[in-house]
N, C-alpha and C positions, 0 to 999 in steps of 0.2 A: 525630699519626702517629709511628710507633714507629722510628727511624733506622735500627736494626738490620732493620727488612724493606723497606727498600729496594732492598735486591740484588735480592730478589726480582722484583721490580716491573721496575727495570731491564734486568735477562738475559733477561725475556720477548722472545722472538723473533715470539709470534701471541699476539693477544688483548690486543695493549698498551693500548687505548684500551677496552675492555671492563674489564680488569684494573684501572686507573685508574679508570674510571668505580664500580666494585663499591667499592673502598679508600674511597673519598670516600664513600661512602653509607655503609659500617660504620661508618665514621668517626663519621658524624652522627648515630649512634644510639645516642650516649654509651656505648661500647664501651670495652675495651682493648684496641690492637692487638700481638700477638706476635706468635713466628714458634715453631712446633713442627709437628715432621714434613717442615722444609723447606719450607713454605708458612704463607701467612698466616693468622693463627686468630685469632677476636676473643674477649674473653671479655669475663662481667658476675661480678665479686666472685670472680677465679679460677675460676669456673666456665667450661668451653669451652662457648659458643654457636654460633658460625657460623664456617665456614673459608673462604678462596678457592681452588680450586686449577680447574686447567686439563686438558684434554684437547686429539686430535687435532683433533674435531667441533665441540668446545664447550671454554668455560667456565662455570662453576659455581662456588654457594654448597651450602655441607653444613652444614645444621644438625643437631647433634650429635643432639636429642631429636626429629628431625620426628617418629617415629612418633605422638608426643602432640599435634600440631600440628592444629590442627580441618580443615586444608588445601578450604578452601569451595571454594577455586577451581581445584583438582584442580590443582596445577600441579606438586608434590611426586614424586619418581620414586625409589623404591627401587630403586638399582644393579644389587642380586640377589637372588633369591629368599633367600639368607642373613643380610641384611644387616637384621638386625632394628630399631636404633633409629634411624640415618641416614636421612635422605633431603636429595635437589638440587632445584636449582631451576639449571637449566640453559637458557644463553642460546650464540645464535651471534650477534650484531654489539648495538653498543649501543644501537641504535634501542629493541631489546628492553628494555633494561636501562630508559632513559627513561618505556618505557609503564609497566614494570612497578613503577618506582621504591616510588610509594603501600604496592602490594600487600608488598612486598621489606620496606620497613618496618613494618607493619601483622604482617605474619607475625615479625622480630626481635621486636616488643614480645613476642607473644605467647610466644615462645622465652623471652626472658626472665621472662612472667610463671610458666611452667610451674620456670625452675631457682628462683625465688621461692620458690613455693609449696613446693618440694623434691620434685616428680614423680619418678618413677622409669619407666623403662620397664622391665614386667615381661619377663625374658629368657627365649627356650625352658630349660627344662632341659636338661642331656647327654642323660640318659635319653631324652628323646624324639629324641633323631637316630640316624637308623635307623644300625645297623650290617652292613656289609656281610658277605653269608654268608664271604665268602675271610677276612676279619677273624678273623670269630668262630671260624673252623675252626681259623686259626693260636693266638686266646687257649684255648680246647681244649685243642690239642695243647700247649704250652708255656706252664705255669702260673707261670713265673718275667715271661714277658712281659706275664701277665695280671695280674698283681704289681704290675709297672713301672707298667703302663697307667694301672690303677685309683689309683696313688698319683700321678699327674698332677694338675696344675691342673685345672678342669673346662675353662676357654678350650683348654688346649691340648689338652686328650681333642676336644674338638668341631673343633678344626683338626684333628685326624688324620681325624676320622669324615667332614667334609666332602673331604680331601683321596683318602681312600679311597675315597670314594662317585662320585665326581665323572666315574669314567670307564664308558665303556657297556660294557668289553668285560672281562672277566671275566680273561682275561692282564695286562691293563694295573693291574688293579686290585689285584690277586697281585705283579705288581713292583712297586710302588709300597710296600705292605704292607711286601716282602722287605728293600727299600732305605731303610724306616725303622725298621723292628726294632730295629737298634744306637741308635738315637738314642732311641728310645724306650725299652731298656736301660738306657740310661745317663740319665732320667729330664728328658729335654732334650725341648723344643716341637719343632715343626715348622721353625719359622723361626728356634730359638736356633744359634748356632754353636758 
C-alpha cells in the first residue's frame, strides 16, 4: 500500500469500510497503488487499470478499458451515453463487495490481460459527433472561428460538440456557443483555463 494514498482513504467521511475493503482487494491483485486525479488508481507496468472513487449513492471501481471487458455477468455500467472506454462496477455496503470479491478479481485479471495483449479501444471519431445546427451557423458565419475550431485537438472539438449538444432548447445552446467562442479563439479546451 502506497503511503501517499492514505489521505485519501482517511478523509472519507461514507463509504469507509467499503473504501477499505476495495484498497485490500486491489492490493492483492499484484497492482500498484497511486493516487492521480485525487483518488486511488491501481496500475499493472504503468498502465492505469482500475481506480476507486466514491459517490453520493455508491462507491465504485472504474476500469480504465471495460469496454473490452467480456463482462459475462453484466455487472459493468457505462456512466454515459459518452463515455466510450470506462465502465464501474458499483457497490453500496460491503456485503456487496464480499459476494462479489471472486468476480472483482476475475474481471482485474482480465483488465490486465487485455493492457498485456496492447488492446486499444477503438474511439468514435469527431466527425461522427453530431454538430449542432446553432454551431454550424456560427462556424458559417465566422470563418476565423471555424479556423480556431478545426485546429483544436480532436478531444477537445468533441468536448465542445458534446457541451453544445447537451441542452434541449435551442437558446441555451446558442449561449453556450456565444460564451465559448473567445476560448475557442484563443485555441483553449473547454475546461483549460
Amino acid at each position: 500500500m502506497n503511503p501517499n494514498v492514505n489521505f485519501y482513504f482517511d478523509k472519507a467521511k461514507q463509504w469507509q469500510q467499503e473504501l477499505e475493503k476495495l484498497r485490500i482487494l486491489m492490493n492483492d491483485c499484484g497492482l500498484t497503488e497511486d493516487l492521480k486525479w485525487g483518488v486511488p488508481c491501481y496500475n499493472f507496468e504503468k498502465s492505469n487499470i482500475v481506480l476507486i472513487h466514491t459517490f453520493k449513492d455508491y462507491c465504485a471501481i472504474l476500469f480504465f478499458k471495460g469496454a473490452l471487458l467480456k463482462d459475462t455477468s453484466d455487472i459493468l455500467i457505462q456512466q454515459t451515453k459518452n463515455v466510450q472506454a470506462a465502465r464501474q462496477m458499483r457497490f453500496t455496503n460491503v456485503r456487496e463487495i464480499l459476494e462479489l470479491e471472486p468476480l472483482i478479481k476475475t474481471y482485474i485479471k482480465e483488465a490486465i490481460e487485455i493492457e498485456k495483449a496492447g488492446l486499444k479501444v477503438e474511439f468514435k471519431k469527431t466527425e461522427e459527433y453530431p454538430v449542432p445546427e446553432e454551431f454550424k451557423q456560427k462556424l458559417e458565419e465566422i470563418p476565423v472561428l471555424k479556423t480556431a475550431f478545426e485546429a483544436l485537438t480532436p478531444g477537445r472539438q468533441r468536448a465542445y460538440l458534446l457541451h453544445f449538444s447537451a441542452p434541449k432548447q435551442s437558446a441555451t445552446r446558442q449561449s453556450r456557443i456565444e460564451k465559448c467562442m473567445e476560448q475557442i479563439l484563443n485555441g483553449k479546451g473547454l475546461n483549460d483555463v
